[in-house]
Every structure is written in structure tokens, then in C-alpha cells.
C-alpha positions as CSV (number, residue, x, y, z in Angstrom):
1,X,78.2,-106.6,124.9
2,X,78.4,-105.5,128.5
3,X,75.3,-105.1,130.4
4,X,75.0,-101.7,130.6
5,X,74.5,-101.5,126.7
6,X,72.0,-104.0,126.5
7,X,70.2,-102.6,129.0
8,X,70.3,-99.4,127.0
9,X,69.3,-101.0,123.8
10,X,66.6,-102.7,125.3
11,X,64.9,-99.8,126.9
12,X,65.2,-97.9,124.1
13,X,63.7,-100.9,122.4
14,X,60.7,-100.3,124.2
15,X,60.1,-96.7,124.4
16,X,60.8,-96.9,119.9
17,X,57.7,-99.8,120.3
18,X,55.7,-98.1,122.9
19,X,54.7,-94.5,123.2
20,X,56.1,-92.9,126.2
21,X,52.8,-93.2,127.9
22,X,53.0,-96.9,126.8
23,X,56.4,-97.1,128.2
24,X,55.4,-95.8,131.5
25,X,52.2,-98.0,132.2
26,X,54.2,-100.7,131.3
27,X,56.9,-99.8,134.2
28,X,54.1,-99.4,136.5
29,X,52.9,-102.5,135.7
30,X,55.8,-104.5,135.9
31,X,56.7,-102.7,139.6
32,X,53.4,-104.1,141.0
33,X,53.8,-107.3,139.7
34,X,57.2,-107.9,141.0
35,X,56.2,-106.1,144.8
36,X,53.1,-107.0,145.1
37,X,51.9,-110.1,142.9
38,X,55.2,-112.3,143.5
39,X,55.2,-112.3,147.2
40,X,51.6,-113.0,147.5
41,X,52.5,-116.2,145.5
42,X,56.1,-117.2,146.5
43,X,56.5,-115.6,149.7
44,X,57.5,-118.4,152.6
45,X,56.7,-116.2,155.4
46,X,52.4,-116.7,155.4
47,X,52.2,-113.1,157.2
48,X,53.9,-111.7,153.9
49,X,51.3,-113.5,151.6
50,X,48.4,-112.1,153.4
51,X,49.9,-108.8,153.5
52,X,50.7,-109.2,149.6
53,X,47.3,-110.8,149.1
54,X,45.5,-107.6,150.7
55,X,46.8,-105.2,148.9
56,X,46.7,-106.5,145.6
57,X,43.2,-107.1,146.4
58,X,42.5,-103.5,147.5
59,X,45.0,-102.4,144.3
60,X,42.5,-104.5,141.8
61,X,39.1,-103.1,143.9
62,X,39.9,-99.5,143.4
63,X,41.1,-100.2,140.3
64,X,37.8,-101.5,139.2
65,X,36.1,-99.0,140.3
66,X,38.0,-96.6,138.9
67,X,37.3,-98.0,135.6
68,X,33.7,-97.9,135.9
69,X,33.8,-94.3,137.1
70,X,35.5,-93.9,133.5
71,X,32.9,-95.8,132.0
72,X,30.0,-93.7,133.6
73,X,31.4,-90.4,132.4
74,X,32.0,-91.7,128.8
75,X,28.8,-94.4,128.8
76,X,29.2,-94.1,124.4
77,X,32.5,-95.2,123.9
């Protein structure tokens, strides 16, 4: 099987598992882990870990607060 194909089978893999919405927050996911939470870890270069360690930070700060935004406009559920 040449790459190509498996690539194919596996993302259609996912998106049968997943819903597209699924499919896409997964992608997300998986391109902020890779540019941003890898080179805070593995980086060599320290200014390159700060700069990956700030921005996760700030990425994981708004994203909190966007959640409890959500939570005050749907405080029920």
C-alpha cells in the first residue's frame, strides 16, 4: 500500500468515527500541539521555548476564559 492510500484510508477513518465538526477540532488540536506544545518542550534553542512557552500560556488563558464566558451564558447545563 503506498502512502498516499493509507493516508486516504486513514483520514477517511476518522471523519466515518468523528463528525466533521469532530474531525476538525481534532485537526486543530493536533496543529497546536505539534507548533506550539513540542517546541516549548523539545526546543534546544531556550529563546524558542519561552516563545513556545508564552503562547501556549496565553492560548490555554483565553481559552479558559472563553469557557467560562460559555458557562455564564448557559449556567444550567
Amino acid at each position: 500500500m503506498r502512502f498516499i492510500d493509507a493516508t486516504r484510508r486513514s483520514i477517511g477513518f476518522v471523519i466515518d468515527t468523528f463528525t466533521p465538526s469532530g474531525t476538525i477540532i481534532l485537526i486543530v488540536f493536533l496543529l497546536l500541539y505539534v507548533g506550539v506544545v513540542l517546541p516549548a518542550v523539545w526546543s534546544q534553542h531556550p529563546y524558542r521555548r519561552s516563545a513556545a512557552s508564552r503562547t501556549l500560556d496565553l492560548l490555554l488563558r483565553h481559552t479558559s476564559q472563553a469557557l467560562r464566558a460559555v458557562r455564564r451564558q448557559f449556567p444550567g447545563q
